[in-house]
C-alpha positions in Angstrom: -16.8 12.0 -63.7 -14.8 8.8 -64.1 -11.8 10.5 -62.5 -14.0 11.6 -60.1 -14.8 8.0 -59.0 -11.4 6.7 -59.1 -10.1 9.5 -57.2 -12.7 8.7 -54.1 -11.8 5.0 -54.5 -7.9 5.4 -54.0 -8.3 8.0 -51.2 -10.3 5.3 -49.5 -8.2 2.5 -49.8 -5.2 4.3 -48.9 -7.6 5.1 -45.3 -8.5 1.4 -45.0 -4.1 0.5 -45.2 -3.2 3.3 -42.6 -6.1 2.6 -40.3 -4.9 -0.8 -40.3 -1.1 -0.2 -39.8 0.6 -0.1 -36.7 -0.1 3.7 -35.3 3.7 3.8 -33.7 5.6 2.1 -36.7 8.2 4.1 -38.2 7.4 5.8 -41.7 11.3 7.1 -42.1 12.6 3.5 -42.4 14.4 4.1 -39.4 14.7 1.1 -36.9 12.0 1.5 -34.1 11.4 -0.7 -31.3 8.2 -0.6 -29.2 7.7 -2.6 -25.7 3.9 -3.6 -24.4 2.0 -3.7 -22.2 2.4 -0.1 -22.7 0.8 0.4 -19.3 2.0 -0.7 -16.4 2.1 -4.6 -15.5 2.0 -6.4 -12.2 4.0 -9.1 -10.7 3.9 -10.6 -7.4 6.7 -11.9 -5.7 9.0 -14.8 -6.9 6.0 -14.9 -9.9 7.0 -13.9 -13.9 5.5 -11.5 -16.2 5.6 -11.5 -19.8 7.0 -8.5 -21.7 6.5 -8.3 -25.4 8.6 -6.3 -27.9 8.4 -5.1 -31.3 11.4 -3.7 -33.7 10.6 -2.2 -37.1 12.5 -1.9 -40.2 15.2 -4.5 -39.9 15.3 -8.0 -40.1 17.1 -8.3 -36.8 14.2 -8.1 -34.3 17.0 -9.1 -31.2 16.7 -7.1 -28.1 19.0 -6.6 -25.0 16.7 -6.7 -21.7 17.4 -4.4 -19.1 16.0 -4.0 -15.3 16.5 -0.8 -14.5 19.7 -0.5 -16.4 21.3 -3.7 -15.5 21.3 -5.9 -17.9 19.4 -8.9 -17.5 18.7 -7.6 -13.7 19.6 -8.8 -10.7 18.0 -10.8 -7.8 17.4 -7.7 -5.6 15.1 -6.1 -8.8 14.2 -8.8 -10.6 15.4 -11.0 -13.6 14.6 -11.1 -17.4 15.4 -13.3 -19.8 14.5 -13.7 -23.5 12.1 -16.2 -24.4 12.1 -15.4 -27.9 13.3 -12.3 -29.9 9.9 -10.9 -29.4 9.4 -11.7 -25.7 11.2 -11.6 -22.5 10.5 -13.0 -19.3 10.4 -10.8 -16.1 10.9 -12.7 -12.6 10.2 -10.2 -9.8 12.6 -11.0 -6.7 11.9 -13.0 -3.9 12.0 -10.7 -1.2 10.3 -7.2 -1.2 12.8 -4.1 -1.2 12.6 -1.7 1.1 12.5 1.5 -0.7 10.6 1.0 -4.3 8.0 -1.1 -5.7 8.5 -0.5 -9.5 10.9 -1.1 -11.8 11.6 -0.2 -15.5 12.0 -2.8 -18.1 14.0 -1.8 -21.2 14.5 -3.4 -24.1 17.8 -2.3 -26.4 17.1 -3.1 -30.2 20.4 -4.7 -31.4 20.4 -3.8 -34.7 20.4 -0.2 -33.5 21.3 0.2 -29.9 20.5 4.0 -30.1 16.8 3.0 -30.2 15.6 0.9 -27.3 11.6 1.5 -25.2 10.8 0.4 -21.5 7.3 -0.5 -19.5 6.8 -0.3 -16.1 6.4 -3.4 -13.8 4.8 -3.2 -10.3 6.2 -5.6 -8.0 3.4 -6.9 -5.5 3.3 -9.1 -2.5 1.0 -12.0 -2.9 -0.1 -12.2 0.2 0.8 -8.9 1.9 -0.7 -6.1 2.0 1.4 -3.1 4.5 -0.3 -0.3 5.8 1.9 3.0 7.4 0.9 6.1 8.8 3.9 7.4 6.0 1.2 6.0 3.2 -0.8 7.7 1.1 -4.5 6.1 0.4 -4.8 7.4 -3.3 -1.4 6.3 -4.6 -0.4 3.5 -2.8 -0.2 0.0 -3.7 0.1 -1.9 -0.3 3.8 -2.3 -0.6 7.1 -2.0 1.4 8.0 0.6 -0.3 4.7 2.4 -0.8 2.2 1.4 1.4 -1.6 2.4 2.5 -2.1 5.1 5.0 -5.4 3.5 6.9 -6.5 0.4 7.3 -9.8 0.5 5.8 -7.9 1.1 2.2 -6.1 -1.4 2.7 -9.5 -4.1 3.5 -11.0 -2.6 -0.2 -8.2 -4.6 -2.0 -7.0 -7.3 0.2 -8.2 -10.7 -1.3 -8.7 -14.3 0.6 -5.6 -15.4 2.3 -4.0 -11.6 2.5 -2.7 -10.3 5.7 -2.7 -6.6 6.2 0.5 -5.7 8.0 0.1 -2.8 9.8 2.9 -0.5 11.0 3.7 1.8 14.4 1.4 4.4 15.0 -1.9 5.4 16.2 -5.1 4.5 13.2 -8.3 6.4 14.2 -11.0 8.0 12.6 -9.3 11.2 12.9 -6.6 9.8 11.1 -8.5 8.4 8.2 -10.0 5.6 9.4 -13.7 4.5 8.4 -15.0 2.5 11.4 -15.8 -0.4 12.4 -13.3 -2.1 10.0 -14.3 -5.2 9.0 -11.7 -7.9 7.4 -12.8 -9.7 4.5 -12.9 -13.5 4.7 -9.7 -15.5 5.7 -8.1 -12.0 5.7 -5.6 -11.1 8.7 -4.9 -7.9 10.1 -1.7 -7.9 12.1 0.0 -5.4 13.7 3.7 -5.1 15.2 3.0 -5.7 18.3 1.0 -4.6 21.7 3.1 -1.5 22.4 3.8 0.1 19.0 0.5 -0.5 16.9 -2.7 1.3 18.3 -6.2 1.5 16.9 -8.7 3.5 18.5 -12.7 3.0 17.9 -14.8 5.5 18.4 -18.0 6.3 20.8 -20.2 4.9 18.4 -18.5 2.1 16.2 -16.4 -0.8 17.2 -12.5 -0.5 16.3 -13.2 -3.8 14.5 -16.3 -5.7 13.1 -15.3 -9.8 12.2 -18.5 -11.4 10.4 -16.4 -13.3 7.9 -14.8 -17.0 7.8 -11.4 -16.6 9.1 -11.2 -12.9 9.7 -8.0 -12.5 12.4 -7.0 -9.8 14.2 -4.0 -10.1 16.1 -0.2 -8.6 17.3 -1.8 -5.0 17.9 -3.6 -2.8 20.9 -7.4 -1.8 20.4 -7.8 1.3 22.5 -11.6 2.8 23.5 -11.8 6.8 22.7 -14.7 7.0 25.1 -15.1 4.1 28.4 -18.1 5.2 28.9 -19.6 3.6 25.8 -16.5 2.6 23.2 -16.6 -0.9 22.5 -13.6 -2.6 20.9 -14.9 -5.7 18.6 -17.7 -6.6 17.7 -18.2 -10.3 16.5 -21.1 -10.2 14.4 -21.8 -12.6 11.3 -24.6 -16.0 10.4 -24.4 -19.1 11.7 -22.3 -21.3 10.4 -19.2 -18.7 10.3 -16.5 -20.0 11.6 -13.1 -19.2 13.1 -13.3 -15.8 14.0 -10.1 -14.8 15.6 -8.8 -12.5 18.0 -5.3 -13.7 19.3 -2.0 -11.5 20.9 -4.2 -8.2 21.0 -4.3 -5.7 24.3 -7.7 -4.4 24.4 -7.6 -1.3 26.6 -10.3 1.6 27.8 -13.4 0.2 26.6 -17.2 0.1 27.9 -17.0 -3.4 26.2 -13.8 -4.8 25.1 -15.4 -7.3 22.7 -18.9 -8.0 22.1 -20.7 -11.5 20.2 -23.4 -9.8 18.7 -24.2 -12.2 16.0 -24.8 -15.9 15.2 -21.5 -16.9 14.2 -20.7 -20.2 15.5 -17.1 -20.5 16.6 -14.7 -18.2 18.2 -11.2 -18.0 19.3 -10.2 -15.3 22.0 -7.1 -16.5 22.6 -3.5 -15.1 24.3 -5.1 -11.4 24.6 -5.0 -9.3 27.7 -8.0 -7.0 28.7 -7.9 -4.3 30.9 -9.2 -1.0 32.3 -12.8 -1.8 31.0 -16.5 -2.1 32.3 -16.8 -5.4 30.6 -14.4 -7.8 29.6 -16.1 -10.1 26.7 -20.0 -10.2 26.5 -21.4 -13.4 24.5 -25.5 -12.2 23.7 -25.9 -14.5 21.0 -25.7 -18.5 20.8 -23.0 -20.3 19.3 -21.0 -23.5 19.2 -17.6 -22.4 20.3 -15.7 -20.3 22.0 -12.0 -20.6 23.4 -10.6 -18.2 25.8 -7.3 -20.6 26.4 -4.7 -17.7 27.8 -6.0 -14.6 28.0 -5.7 -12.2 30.8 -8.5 -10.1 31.8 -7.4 -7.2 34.5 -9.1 -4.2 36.6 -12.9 -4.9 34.9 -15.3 -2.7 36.3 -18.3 -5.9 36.5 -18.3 -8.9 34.7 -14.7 -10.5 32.8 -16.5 -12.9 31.1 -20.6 -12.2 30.4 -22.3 -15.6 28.9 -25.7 -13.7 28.2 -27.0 -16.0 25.6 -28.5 -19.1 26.5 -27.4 -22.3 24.1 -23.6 -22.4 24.3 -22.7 -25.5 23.9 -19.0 -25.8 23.9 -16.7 -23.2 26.0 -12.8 -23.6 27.2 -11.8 -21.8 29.6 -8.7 -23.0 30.0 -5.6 -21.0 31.4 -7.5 -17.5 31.9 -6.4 -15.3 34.3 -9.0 -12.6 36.0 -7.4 -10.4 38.8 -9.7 -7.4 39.4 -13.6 -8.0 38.8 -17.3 -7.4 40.2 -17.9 -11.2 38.5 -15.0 -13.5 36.8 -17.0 -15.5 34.8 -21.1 -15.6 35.1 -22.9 -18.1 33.1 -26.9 -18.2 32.4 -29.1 -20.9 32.4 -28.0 -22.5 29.3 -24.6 -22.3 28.8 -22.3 -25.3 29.3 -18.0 -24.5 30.4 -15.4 -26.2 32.1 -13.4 -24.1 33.8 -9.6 -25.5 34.1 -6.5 -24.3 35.1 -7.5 -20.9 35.7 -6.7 -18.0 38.1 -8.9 -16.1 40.3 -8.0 -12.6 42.3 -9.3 -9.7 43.2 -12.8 -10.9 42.6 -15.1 -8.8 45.1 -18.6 -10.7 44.0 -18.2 -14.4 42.7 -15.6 -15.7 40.7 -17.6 -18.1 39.2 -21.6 -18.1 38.7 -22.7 -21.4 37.1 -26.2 -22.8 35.8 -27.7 -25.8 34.4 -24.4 -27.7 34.0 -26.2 -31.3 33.7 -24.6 -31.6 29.7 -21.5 -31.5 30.9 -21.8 -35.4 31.3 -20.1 -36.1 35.0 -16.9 -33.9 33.8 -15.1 -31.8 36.4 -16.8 -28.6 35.5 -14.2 -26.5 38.0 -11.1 -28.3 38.0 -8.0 -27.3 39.0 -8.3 -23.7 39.2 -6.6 -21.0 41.6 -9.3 -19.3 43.3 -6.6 -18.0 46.6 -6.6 -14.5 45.2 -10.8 -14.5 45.9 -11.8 -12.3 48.4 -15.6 -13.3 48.4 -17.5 -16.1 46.7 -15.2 -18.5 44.7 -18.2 -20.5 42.9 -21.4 -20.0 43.2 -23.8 -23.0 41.8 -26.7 -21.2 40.3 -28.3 -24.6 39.1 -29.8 -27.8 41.0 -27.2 -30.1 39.2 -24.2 -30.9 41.3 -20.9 -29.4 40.5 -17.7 -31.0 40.5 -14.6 -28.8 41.9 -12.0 -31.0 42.5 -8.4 -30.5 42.5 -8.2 -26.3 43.1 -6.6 -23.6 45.3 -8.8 -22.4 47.6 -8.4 -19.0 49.5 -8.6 -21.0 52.6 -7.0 -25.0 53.5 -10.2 -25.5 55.9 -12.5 -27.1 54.2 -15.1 -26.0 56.4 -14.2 -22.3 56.1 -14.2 -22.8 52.2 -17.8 -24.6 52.2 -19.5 -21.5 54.2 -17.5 -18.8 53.4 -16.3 -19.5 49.9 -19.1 -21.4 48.1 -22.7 -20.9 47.6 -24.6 -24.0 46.8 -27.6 -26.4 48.6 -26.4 -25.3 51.7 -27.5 -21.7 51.3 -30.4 -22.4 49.4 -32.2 -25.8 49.2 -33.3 -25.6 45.6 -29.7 -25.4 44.1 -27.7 -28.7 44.1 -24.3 -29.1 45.8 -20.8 -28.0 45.1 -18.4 -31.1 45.9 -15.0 -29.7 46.3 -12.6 -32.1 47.8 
């Protein structure tokens, strides 16, 4: 019975020193060598990784670091340097390759050289994320050399300060797309330019939602599937978000081209050009800012610029262009703008409608604008405050001509106040 005992007790001590050993060390005495993370790492670019190593059964636990067979690397796949004879030190390059994201660390025991192990290292753009109709969703990793395939996989991982770089080609729902697609905060998607990137929305979501601080969409073309009822943004959000951005966009083919549903207080609309649509940018919720400095808005079925929502307190509309529209800018009762340096053609109702301007505290609410391109009504005062429109092009040099054919103020109707244009 006493042998019995024993027996059991060696058996399970020899369990306990096994279970405790290192699984992968040798048991031959041969030299081993064994590099972790055994999985693979990440590093972003320019940043370093630490690589650990471990070599058995000699007291020389040196290593030779490799990147992908060089040794020490090279600034095009990265650099490694030992830190220690355990650890090495891999520097991803500066620059992204073009064609691969990964690299293979080795490490070369130099006790044995026969006998060396390697791990994996992803190298990852910090603040890049690319997105290519070559991509595949499942197995990319928003890289050069292996990028996304929609742009909607590439939103679930990009982070704050990220900007999604999207490539050439047409992103829809038919190609993958889930819709609207909505940035995350401080997170740009940017495109290669008006005539090479392309995103379509469909007849019943926006091609873009932007409801968080510093979502930007820019250097791309948002195209309607359906003008009957597409629309191609939607600015939604609470008050208090700021800085939503669309800026270098074409928005093309849309019942709306982009649409302020929500109570987010400031947005830029800046350097875009809108055309072929029913409506040009709609603003049905209050806010405190909107800029509009630049942009070009072209053959609108009604209204370029729709200030729906009472309570606007701060609009620039400065440098726009409108050449083909029912209305070029109509403002409710409400709304506060000065309209400067601006162009006006084509325009077959009015090409400005204007209410309630008293806030604007004496300041030349129409100043120095180009209204010879109108072919009816240049500014129409909606409100019983007096309007200042100094310093313009009118579609005629008598002033007389301009007052009766040109403007509708007091004259026209005694309740609204007067438009003083000289």
């Amino acid at each position: 019975m006493k042998k019995v005992i024993l027996l059991a007790v060696l058996l399970g001590a020899f369990i306990v020193l096994n279970c405790n050993d290192d699984p992968t060390r040798p048991v031959d005495g041969e030299v081993s060598i064994n590099v972790y993370p055994v999985t693979a790492s990440t590093a972003y670019l320019g940043d370093s990784t630490l690589i650990t190593v471990k070599v058995y059964n000699t007291q020389n636990e040196s290593v030779t670091w490799y990147v992908n067979d060089i040794a020490g690397g090279n600034d095009i796949m990265g650099t490694i340097e030992a830190t220690s004879d355990t650890t090495g030190l891999y520097t991803a390059p500066s620059t992204a390759p073009d064609d691969f994201d990964t690299v293979i660390v080795k490490a070369v025991s130099q006790a044995d050289t026969t006998k060396s192990d390697y791990t994996v290292v992803y190298i990852l753009d910090e603040f890049l994320l690319h997105v290519d109709t070559s991509g595949v969703d499942a197995t990319g990793k928003g890289t050069v050399a292996n990028p996304f395939r929609t742009i909607s996989r590439a939103l679930v991982s990009a982070t704050e300060g990220q900007t999604v770089r999207v490539g050439t080609g047409t992103f829809n729902e038919a190609g993958g797309e889930t819709l609207p697609l909505t940035p995350g905060s401080e997170v740009t998607v940017q495109g290669q330019g008006i005539d090479t990137t392309f995103v379509e929305s469909s007849s019943s979501n926006p091609a873009f939602q932007l409801q968080n601080e510093l979502a930007t969409i820019q250097e791309l073309t948002i195209r309607g599937s359906d003008r009957a009822s597409s629309i191609g943004v939607e600015f939604n959000g609470d008050a208090n978000i700021d800085n939503l951005s669309l800026a270098y966009l074409k928005i093309e083919n849309c019942r709306i081209a982009a649409n302020k549903a929500g109570l987010s207080d400031s947005i830029s609309f800046k350097n875009n050009e809108v055309t072929d649509c029913v409506y040009g940018l709609v603003i049905d919720q209050p806010g405190a800012f909107l800029g509009l400095d630049g942009t070009i808005f072209t053959d609108i079925d009604s209204v370029a610029v729709d200030i729906v929502s009472q309570v606007n307190p701060t609009i620039d509309f400065l440098d726009v262009t409108i050449d083909g529209a029912l209305i070029g800018l109509n403002m409710v009762e409400g709304s506060f703008a000065i309209i400067q340096s601006s162009n006006f053609a084509n325009i077959d109702s009015a090409a400005v409608i204007l209410h309630d301007i008293s806030q604007l505290e004496g300041a030349f609410p129409v100043g120095n604008n180009d209204f010879s391109g109108c072919e009816n009504l240049c500014v129409y005062n909606a409100s019983a405050d007096t309007i200042l429109a100094r310093g313009n092009i009118w579609p005629d040099t008598n002033m007389v001509i301009v007052d009766s054919l040109y403007i509708y103020d007091d004259d026209e109707d005694d309740s609204l106040g007067p438009v003083i244009y000289e």
